[in-house]
C-alpha atoms as one frame of an Amber mdcrd trajectory, in Angstrom:
protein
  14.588  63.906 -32.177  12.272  61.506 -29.960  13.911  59.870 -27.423  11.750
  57.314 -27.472  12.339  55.629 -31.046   9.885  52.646 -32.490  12.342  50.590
 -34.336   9.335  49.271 -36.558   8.769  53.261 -37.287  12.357  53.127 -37.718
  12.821  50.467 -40.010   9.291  51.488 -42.426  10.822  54.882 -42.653  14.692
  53.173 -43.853  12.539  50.874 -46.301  10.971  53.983 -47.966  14.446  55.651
 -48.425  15.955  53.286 -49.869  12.892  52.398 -52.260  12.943  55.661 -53.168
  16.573  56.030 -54.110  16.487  52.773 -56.201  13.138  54.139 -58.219  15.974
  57.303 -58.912  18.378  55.019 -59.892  16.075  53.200 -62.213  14.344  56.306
 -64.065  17.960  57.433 -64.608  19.219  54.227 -66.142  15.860  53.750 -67.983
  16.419  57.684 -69.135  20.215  57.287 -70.333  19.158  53.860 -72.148  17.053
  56.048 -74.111  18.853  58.485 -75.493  21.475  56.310 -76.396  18.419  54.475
 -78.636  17.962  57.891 -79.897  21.489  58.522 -80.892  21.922  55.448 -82.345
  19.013  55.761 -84.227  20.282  59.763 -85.177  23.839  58.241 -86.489  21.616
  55.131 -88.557  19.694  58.141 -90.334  22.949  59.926 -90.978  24.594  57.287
 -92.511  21.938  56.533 -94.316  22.367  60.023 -95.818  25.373  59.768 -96.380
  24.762  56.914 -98.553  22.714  58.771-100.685  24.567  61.559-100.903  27.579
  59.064-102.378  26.025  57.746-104.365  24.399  61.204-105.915  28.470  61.960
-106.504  29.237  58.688-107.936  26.436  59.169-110.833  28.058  62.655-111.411
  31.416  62.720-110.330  33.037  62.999-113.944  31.201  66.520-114.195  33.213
  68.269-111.355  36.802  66.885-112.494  39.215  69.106-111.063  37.064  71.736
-109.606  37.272  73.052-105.794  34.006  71.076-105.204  35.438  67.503-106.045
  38.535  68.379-103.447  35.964  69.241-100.880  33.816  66.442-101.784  37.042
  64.017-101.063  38.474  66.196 -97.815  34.231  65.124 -96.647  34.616  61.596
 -97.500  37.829  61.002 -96.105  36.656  62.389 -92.709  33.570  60.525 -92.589
């Protein structure tokens, strides 16, 4: 290390640190924000799905009276 130390030197060189660290911090953030988007969006989609698929069993639901799939189907929909 120098002995001699320019404080301006100093001082540019602190100012680029901590710029840098607070661009990190930022991309993270700005990162994190987006997958949350995405998972929201994932979990919208699957609902949505879902929606259709209850529908599909309300239109036939009287054709799989006491069969193994209509306990499934209800074990499923009870979960969800």
């Amino acid at each position: 290390m120098p002995v001699n130390i320019d404080p301006e030197q100093l001082n540019d060189e602190r100012e680029q640190v901590i710029a840098k660290w607070l661009f990190k911090d930022v991309d993270l953030i700005s990162q994190q924000i987006e997958l949350g988007e995405e998972n929201v969006k994932r979990f919208d989609e699957l609902l949505s799905i879902f929606d259709c698929c209850q529908s599909s069993w309300f239109a036939t639901e009287h054709l799989f009276d006491n069969t193994e799939l209509e306990k499934v189907w209800h074990e499923f929909e009870s979960n969800f």
